[in-house]
C-alpha positions as CSV (number, residue, x, y, z in Angstrom):
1,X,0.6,-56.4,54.4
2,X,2.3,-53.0,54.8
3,X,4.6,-53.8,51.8
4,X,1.2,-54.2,49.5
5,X,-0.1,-51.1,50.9
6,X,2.7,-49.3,49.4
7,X,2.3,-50.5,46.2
8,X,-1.5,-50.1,45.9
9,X,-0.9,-46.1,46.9
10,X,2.3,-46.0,45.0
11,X,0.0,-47.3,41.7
12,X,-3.2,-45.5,43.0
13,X,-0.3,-42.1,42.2
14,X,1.1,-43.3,39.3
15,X,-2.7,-43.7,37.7
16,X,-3.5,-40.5,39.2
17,X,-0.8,-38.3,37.4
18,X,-0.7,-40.2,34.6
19,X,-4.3,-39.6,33.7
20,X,-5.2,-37.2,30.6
21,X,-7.6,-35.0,30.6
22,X,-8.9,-32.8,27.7
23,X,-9.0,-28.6,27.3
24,X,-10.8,-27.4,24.7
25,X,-12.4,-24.4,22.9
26,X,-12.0,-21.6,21.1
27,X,-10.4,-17.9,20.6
28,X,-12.3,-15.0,19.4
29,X,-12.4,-10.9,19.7
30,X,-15.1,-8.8,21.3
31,X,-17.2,-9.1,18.2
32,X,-17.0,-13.0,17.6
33,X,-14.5,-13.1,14.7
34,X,-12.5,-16.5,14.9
35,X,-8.6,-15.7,15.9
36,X,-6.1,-18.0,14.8
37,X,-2.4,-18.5,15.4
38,X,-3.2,-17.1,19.1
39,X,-0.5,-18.3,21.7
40,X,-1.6,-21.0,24.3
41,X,0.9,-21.4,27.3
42,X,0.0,-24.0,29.6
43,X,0.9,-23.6,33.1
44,X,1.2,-27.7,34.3
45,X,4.3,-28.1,31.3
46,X,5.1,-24.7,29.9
47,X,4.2,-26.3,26.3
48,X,3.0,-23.8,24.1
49,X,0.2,-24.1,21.4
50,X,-1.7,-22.7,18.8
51,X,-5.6,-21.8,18.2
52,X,-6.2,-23.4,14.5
53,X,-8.2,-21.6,11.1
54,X,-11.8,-21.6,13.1
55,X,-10.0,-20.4,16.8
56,X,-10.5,-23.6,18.0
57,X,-7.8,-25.7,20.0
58,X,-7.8,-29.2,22.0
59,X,-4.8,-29.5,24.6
60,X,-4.2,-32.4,26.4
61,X,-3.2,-32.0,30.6
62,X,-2.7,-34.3,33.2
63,X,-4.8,-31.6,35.4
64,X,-8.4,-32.0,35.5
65,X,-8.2,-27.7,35.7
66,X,-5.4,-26.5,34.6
67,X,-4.3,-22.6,33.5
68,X,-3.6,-21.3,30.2
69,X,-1.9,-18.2,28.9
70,X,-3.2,-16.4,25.8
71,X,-1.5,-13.7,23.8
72,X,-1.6,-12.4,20.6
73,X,-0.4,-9.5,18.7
74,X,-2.7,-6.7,19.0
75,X,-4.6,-8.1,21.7
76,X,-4.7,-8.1,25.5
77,X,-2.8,-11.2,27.1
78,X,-5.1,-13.4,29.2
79,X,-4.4,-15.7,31.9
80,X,-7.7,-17.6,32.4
81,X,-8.6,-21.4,34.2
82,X,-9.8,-24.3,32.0
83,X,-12.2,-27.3,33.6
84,X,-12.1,-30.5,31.2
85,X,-14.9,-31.8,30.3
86,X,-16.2,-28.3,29.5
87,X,-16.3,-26.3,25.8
88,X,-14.9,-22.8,26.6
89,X,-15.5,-20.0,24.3
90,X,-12.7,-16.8,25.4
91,X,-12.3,-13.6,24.1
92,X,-10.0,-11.7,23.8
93,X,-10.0,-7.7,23.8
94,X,-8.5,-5.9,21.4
95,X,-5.8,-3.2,22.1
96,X,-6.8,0.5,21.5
97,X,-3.8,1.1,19.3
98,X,-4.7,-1.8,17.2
99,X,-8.3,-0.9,16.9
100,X,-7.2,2.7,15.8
101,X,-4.8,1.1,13.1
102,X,-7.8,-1.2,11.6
103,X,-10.1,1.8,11.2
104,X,-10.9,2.8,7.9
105,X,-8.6,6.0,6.6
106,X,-9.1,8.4,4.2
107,X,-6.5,8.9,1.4
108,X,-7.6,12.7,1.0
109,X,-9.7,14.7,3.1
110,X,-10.9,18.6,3.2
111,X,-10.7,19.8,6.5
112,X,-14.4,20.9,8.6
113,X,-16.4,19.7,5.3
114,X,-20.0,19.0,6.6
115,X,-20.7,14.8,6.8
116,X,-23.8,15.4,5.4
117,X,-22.5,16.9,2.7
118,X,-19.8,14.7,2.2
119,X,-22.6,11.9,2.3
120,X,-24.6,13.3,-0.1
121,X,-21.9,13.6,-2.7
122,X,-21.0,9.4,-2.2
123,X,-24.3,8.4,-2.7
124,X,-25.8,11.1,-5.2
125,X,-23.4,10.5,-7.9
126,X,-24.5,9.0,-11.4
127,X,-23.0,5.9,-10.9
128,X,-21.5,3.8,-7.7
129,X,-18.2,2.6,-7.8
130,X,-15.2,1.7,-5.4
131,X,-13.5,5.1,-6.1
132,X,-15.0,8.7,-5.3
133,X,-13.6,11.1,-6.9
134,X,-12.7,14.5,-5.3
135,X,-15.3,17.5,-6.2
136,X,-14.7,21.6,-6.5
137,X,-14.6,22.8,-3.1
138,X,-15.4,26.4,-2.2
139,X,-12.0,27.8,-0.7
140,X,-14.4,30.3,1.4
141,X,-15.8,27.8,3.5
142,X,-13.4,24.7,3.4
143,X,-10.0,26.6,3.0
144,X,-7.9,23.4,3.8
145,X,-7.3,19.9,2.6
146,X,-5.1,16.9,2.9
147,X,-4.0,13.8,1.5
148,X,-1.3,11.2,2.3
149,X,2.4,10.9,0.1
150,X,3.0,7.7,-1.2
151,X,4.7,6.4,-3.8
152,X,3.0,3.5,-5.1
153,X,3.1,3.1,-8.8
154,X,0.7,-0.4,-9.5
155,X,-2.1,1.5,-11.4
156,X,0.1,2.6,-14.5
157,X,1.8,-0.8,-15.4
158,X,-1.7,-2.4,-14.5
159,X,-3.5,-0.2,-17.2
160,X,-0.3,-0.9,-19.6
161,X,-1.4,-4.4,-19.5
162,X,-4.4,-4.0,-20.1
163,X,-4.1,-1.4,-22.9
164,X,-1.7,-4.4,-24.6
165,X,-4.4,-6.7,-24.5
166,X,-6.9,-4.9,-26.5
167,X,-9.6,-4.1,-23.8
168,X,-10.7,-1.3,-21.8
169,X,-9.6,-0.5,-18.6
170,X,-12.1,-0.4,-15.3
171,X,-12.3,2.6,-14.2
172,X,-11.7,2.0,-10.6
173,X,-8.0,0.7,-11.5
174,X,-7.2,4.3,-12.4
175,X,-5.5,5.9,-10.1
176,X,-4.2,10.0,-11.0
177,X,-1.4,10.1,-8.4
178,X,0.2,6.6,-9.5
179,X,0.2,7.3,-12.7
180,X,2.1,10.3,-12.1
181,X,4.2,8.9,-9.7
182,X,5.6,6.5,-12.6
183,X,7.6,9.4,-13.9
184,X,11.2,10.7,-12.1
185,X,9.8,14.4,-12.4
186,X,12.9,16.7,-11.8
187,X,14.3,17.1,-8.0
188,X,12.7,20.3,-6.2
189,X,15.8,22.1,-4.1
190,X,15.9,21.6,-0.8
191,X,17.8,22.7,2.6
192,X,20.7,21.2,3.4
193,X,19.1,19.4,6.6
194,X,15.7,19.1,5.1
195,X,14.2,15.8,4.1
196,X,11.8,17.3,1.8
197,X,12.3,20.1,-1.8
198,X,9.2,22.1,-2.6
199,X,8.7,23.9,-6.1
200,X,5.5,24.9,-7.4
201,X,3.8,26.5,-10.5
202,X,0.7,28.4,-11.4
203,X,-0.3,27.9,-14.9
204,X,-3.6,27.8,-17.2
205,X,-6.1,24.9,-17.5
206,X,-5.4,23.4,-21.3
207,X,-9.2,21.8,-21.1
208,X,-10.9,25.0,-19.1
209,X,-9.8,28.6,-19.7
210,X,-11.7,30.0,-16.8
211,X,-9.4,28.0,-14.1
212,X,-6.2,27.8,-13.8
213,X,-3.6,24.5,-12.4
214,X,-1.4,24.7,-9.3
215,X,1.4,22.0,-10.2
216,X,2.9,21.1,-7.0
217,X,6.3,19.1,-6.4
218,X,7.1,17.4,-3.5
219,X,10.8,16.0,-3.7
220,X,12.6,13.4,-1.1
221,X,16.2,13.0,-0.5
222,X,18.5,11.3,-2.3
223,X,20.6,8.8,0.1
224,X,24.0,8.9,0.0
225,X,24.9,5.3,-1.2
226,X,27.7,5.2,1.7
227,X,25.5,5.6,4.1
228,X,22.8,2.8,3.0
229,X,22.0,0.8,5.7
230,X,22.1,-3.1,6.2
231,X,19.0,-5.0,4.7
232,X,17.2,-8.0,6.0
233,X,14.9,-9.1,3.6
234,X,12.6,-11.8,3.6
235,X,11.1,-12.9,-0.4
236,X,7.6,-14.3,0.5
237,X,6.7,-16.3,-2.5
238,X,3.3,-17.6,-3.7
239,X,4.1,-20.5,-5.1
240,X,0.5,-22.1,-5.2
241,X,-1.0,-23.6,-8.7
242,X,-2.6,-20.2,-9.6
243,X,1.2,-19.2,-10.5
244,X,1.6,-21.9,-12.8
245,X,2.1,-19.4,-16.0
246,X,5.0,-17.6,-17.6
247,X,3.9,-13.8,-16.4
248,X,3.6,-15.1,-12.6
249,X,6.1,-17.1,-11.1
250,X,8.8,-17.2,-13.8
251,X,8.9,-13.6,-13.8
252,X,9.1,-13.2,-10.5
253,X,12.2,-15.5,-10.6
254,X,13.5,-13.6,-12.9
255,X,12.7,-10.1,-11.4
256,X,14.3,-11.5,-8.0
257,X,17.3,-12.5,-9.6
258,X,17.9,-9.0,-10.8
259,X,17.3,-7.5,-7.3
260,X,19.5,-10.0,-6.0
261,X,22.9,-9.3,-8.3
262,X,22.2,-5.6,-6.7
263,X,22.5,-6.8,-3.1
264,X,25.9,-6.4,-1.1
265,X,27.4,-9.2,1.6
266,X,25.9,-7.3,4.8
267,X,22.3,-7.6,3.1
268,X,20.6,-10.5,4.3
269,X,18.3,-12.5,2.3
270,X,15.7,-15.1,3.5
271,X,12.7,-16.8,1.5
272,X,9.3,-18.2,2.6
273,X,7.0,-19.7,0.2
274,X,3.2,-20.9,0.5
275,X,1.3,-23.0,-1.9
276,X,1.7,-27.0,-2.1
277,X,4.9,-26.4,-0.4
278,X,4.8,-23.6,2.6
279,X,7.3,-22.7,5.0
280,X,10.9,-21.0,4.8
281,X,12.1,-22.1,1.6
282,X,15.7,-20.3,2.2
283,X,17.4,-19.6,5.4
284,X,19.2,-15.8,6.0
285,X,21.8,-16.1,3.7
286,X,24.1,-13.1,2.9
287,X,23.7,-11.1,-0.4
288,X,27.0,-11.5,-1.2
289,X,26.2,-15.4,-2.0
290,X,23.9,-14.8,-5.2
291,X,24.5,-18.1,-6.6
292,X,23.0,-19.9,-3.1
293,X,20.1,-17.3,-3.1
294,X,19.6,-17.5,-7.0
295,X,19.7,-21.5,-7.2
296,X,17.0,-21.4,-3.9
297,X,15.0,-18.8,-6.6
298,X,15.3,-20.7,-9.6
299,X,14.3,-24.1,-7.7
300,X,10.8,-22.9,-7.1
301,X,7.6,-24.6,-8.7
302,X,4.0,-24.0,-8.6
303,X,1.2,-26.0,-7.0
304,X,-1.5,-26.1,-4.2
305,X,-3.7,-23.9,-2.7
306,X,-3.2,-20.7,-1.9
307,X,-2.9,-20.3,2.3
308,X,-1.3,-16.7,2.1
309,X,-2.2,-15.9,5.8
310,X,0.3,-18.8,6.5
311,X,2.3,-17.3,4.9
312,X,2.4,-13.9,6.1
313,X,2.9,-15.2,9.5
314,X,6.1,-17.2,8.7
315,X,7.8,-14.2,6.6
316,X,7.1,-11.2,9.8
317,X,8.4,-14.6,12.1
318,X,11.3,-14.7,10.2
319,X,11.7,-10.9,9.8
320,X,11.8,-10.2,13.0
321,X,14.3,-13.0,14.0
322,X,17.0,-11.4,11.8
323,X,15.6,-7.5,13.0
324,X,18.6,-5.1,11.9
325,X,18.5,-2.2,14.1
326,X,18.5,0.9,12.3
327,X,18.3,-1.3,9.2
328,X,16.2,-1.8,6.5
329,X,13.8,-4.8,7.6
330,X,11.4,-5.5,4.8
331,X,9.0,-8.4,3.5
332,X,8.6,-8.5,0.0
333,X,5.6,-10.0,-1.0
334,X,5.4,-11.0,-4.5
335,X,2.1,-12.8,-5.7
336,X,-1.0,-12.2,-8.2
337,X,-3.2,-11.6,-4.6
338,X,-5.4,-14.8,-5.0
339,X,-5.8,-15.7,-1.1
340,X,-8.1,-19.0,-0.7
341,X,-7.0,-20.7,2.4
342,X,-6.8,-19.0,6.0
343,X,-8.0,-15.4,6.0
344,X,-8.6,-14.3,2.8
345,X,-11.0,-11.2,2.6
346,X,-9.9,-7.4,2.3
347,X,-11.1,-7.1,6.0
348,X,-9.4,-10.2,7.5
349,X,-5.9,-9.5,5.8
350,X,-6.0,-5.3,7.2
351,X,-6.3,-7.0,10.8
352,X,-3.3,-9.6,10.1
353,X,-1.1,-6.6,8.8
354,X,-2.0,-4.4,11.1
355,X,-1.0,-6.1,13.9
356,X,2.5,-5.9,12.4
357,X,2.5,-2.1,12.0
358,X,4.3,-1.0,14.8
359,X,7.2,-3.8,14.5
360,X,9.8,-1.6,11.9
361,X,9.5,-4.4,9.3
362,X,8.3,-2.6,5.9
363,X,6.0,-4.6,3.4
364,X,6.2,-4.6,-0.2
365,X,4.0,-6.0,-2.2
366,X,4.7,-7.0,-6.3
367,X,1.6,-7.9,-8.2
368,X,1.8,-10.1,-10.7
369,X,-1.1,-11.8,-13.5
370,X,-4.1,-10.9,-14.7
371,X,-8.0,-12.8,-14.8
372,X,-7.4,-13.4,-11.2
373,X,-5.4,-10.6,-10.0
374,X,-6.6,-9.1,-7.1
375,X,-5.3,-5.6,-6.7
376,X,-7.1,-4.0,-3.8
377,X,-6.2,-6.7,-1.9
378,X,-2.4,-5.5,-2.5
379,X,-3.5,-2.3,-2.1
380,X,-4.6,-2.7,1.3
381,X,-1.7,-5.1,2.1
382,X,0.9,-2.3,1.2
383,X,-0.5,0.5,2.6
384,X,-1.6,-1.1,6.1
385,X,1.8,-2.8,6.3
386,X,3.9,0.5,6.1
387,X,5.4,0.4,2.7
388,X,4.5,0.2,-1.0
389,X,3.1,-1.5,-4.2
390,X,4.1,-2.4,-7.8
391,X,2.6,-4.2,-10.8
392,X,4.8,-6.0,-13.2
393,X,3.7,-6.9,-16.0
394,X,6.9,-7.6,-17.6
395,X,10.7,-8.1,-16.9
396,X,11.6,-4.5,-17.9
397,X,8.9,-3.2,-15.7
398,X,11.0,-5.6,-13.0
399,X,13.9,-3.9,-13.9
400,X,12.5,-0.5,-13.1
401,X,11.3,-1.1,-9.9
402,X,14.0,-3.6,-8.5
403,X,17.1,-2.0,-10.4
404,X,16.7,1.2,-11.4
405,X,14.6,2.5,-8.6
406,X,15.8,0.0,-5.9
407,X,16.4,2.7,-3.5
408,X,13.1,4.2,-4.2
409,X,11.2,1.2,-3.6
410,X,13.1,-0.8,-0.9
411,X,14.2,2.2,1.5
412,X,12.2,4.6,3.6
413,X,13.2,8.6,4.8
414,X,9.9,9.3,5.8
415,X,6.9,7.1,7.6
416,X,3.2,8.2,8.0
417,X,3.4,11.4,5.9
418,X,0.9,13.7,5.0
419,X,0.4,16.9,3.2
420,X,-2.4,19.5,4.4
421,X,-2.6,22.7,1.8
422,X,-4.2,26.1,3.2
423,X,-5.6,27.9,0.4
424,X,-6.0,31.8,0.7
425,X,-9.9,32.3,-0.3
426,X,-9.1,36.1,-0.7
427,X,-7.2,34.7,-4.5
428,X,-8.7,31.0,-4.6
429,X,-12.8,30.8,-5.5
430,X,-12.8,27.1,-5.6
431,X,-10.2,24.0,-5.7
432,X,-10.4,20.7,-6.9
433,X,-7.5,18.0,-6.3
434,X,-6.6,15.9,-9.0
435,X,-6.4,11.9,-7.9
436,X,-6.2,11.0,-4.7
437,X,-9.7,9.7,-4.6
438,X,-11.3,8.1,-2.0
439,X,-12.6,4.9,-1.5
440,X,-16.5,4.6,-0.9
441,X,-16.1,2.6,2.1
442,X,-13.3,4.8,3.8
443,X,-15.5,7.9,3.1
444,X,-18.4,6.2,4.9
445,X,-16.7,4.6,7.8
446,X,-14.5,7.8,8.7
447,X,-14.8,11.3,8.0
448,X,-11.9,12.8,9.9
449,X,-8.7,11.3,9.3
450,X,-6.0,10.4,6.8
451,X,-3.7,7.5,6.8
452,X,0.1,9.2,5.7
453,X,2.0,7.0,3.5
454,X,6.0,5.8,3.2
455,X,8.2,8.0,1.1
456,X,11.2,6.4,-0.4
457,X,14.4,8.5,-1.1
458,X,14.9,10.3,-4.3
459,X,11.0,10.2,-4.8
460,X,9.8,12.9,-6.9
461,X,6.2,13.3,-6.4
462,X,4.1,15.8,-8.5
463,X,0.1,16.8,-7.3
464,X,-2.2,18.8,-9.4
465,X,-5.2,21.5,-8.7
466,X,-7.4,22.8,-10.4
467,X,-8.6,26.2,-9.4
468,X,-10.9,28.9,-10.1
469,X,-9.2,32.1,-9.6
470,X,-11.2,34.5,-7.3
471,X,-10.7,37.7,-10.2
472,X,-9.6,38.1,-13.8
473,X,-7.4,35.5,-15.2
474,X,-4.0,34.6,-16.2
475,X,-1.0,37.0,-14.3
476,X,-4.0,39.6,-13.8
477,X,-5.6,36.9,-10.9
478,X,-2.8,37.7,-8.6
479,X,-2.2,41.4,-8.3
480,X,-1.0,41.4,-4.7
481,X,2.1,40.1,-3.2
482,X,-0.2,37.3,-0.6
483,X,0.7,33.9,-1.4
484,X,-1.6,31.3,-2.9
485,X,-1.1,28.5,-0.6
486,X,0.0,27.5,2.7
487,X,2.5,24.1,3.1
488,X,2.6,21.6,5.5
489,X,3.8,18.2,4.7
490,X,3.7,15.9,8.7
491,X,6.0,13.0,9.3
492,X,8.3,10.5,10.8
493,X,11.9,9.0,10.6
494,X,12.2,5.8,10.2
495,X,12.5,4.2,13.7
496,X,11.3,7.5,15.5
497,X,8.6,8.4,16.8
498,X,9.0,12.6,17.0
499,X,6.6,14.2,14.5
500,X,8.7,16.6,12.3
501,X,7.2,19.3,9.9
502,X,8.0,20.8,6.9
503,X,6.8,24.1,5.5
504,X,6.5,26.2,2.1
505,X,4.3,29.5,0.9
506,X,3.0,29.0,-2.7
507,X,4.0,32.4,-4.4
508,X,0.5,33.9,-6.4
509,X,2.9,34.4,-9.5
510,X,1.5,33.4,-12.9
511,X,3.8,31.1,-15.7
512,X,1.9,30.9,-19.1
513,X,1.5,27.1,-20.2
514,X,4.0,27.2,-22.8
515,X,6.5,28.7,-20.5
516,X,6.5,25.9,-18.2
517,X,9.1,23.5,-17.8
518,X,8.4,19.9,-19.9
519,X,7.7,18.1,-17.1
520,X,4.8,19.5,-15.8
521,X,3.1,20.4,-19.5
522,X,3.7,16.3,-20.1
523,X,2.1,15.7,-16.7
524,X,-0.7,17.5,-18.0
525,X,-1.1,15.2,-20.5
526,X,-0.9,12.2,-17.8
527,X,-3.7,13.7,-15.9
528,X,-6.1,14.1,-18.8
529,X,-5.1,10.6,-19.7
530,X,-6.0,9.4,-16.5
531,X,-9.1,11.2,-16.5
532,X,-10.4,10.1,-20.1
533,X,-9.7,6.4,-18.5
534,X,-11.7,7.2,-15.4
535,X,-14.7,8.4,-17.7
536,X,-14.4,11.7,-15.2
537,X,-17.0,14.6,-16.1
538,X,-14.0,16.6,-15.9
539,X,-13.1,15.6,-19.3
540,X,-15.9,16.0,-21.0
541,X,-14.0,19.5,-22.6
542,X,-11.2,17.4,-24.1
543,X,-10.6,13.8,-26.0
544,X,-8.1,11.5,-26.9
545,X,-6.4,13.0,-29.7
546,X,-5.9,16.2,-27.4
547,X,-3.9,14.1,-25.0
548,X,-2.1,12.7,-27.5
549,X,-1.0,16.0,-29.6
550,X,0.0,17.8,-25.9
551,X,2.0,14.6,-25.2
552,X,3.8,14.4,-28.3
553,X,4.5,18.4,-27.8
554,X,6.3,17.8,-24.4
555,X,8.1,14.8,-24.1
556,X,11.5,14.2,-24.4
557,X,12.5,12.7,-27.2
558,X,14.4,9.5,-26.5
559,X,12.8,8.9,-22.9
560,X,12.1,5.4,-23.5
561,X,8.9,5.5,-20.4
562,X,7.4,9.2,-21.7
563,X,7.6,7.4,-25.1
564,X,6.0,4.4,-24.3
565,X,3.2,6.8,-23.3
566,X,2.4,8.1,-26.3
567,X,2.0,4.7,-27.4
568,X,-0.3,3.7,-24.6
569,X,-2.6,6.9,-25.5
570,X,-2.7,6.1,-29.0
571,X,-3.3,2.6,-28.1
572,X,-6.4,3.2,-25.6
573,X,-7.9,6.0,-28.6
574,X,-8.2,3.3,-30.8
575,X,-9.8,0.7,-28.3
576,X,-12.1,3.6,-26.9
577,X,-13.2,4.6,-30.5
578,X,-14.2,1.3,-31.6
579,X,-16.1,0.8,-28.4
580,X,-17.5,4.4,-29.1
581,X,-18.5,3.7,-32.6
582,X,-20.2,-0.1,-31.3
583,X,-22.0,1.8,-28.9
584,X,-23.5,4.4,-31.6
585,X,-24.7,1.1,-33.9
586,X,-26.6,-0.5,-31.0
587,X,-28.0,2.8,-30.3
């Protein structure tokens, strides 16, 4: 009797803690949004899970309640109790730092400027579109004004493509400071421990004779190449049906096998695809072994759906498994931007980037295509994941960005910098800065701050004002010794977290147009050129065959880029004339 006791309790146990029991529910922030990939630790076995596309998750326990743990990046961590039999919706609060990285940031901004005003000029314009671009501003009242440094150069090879097929170009793919940005302006000096060269020119206006242009240059330093650092970089591929044609994948094959041959053996090189295969297509490998790294390249294919969240997730994973401290950890993610699985909006991809900010890997992002390119999703991609953004539209372009301006475009000597200019209202009526526009969106959604940009080394950036002088004109608009302008350009090391500061004074002295060095008369022309594209009122004075005679004038001959722009002018005269003259006839 005692003997079947036992055994009834000893199987009454055994049923007991074998029994399953089902947790379910789902994950989502403070205002409802469903979070995926959110961490689920389960107390009873340690096991850890994952909250799917939708938030939701199903976990079987052998406890009727049993605990979970909950974390993911940018969030709180949450410990909370789950009941079977129960549907549990959680939430999860978002950390301030993170919500402060997902706001909305101007590229430019003028410092005090009323937001009614500032309203008024968004929505009062002739026509809406995604782009705003900066107004005169009276130096009087709004003496200051700011913008971030970047180097992205997407916009120019993007209008080159579509200058070479023929058509016009949308206006809101023009943008002033990547076009100039293309071109290696010359080097401004610099200190020996300075990070940044100033040099700066006052000159006339070619299209207004009443104003007058402040060309400013804002150089970076050259690294040393002894001193490069290691580089762990991770190639995230799309590899989904969409990049089933000769300018998509095969060029980026071919463009990663010329960054490749450039690599040395203590780079390290890892590749994650996503399409109709996803997941890490090459392990770290060192750049010394090109033929492993090229045969993993060249073994690629297209197919699938596009799940570049997925994606994402498994390169930063991967990224931050082979971390190099104080080295260059970068993603590069190569792709015509065509997201369709997972999150796939503007809005959901900023959060997913953001939450990767603060973890030292940099993000580059090569666009590639055209019909379904999406290039403000890139956009938003680079510049919320700390790094920078290139179009290439053909092998050489490849070869410009991952060869001849590796450095440049892989490397980093200053994060989160921004320029503010002081302009002295006693010399300067009114101001107007050329590029740098705004997004609608970022000018409605935040009014006070600026998000600073990565600066690669050797980076020679050039910015352009246009001014109205407060007296006289030419030399005789500056008869004191004050200076024009006021200097600050904010930033960070790499890996610190110390704000430095560099100044300069803009000297009031006057250089006549012709007496200006070539490079800043041909960036002249690159302006206007912009400009004509963007169908600006400020180049209503001036037309095609103006930017084309003051190009030819100062270029230098045998430049094969500053050649290739004349070509490109001449090109978009033609295409703009005919749709000129087809306009008149309906008319």
């Amino acid at each position: 009797m005692r003997i079947a006791a036992t055994i009834l309790l000893t199987a009454f146990l055994c049923a007991k803690t074998s029994a399953q029991y089902y947790l379910r529910g789902e994950i989502r922030d403070e205002k409802g949004n469903a979070l995926s990939n959110a961490k689920l630790k389960l107390q009873s076995t340690n096991y850890i899970y994952s909250s799917g596309i939708n938030g939701s998750f199903g976990i079987v326990s052998t406890r009727e309640t049993d605990s979970i743990f909950i974390s993911l990046d940018g969030f709180q961590d949450l410990a909370i109790k789950l009941q079977a039999g129960r549907y549990h919706t959680i939430a999860l609060k978002m950390l301030h730092s993170a919500a402060n990285l997902q706001r909305n940031r101007l590229v430019s901004i003028t410092r005090d400027l009323n937001p009614e005003e500032r309203r008024r000029k968004l929505f009062s314009g002739e026509t809406y579109s995604a782009l705003v671009e900066n107004e005169f501003v009276p130096a009087r009242k709004y003496p200051e004004t700011g913008f971030a440094i970047h180097t992205d150069k997407a916009a120019y090879s993007n209008i080159r493509r579509f200058l070479n097929m023929n058509t016009t170009v949308p206006p809101d793919a023009v943008r002033t400071e990547e076009l100039l940005n293309y071109f290696n302006f010359e080097a401004s000096p610099m200190a020996r421990d300075s990070i940044f060269g100033f040099r700066s020119y006052i000159s006339e206006c070619p299209w207004e004779p009443a104003h007058q242009l402040l060309f400013l240059n804002v150089s970076s330093r050259k690294m040393d190449s002894a001193a490069i650092p290691p580089s762990n970089l991770v190639f995230l591929v799309d590899v989904s049906g969409s990049m089933d044609m000769p300018n998509r994948l095969p060029l980026l094959k071919a463009s990663f096998k010329l960054l490749v041959n450039n690599l040395r053996s203590i780079d390290t090189v890892s590749i994650v695809v996503y399409g109709g295969a996803t997941g890490v297509w090459l392990g770290p490998t060192s750049g010394g072994d090109k033929a492993k790294i090229s045969k993993a390249i060249e073994e690629m294919y297209p197919g699938g759906s596009t799940p570049g969240e997925s994606g994402i997730r498994n390169a930063y994973r991967l990224a931050k498994s082979q971390f190099i401290k104080g080295g260059n950890n970068r993603v590069i993610l190569a792709t015509d931007g065509d997201f369709n699985v997972g999150q796939s909006s503007e809005a959901e991809l900023e959060k997913l980037i953001t939450m990767h900010q603060e973890s030292g890997i940099y993000l580059t992002c090569l666009g590639v295509g055209m019909g379904n390119y999406k290039d403000s999703k890139l956009e938003v991609l680079a510049k919320k994941g700390n790094g920078n953004f290139a179009y290439l539209d053909n092998e050489h372009e490849a070869e410009k960005v991952l060869v001849k301006e590796l450095t440049q475009t892989l490397y980093t000597v200053a994060d989160d910098a921004y320029l503010n200019i002081r302009f002295n209202s006693s010399l300067v009526r009114e101001y107007r800065l050329i590029g740098f526009d705004n997004k609608a969106k970022a000018l409605a959604d935040s009014l006070n701050e600026v998000e600073g940009g990565e600066v690669g080394p050797g980076h020679s950036l050039l910015v352009l004002f246009e001014l109205t002088p407060v007296r006289g004109s030419g030399a005789d608009s500056y008869p004191t010794d004050e200076p024009l302008a006021n200097i600050s350009i904010n930033f960070r090391k790499p890996a610190e977290t110390v704000r430095r500061i560099s100044e300069y004074q803009v000297e009031s002295v006057f250089t006549g147009f012709d007496e200006l060095p070539q490079c800043y008369r041909f960036a002249t022309s690159v302006s206007m050129f912009a400009s004509l594209l963007k169908q600006s009122k400020f180049s209503n004075q001036y037309g095609w065959s103006d930017v084309i005679d003051l190009a030819n004038e100062s270029l230098r001959k045998g430049d094969y880029f500053e050649e290739e722009f004349l070509t490109m002018v001449s090109k978009a005269k033609k295409i703009y004339g005919k749709m000129k003259r087809r306009k008149k006839k309906d008319e």
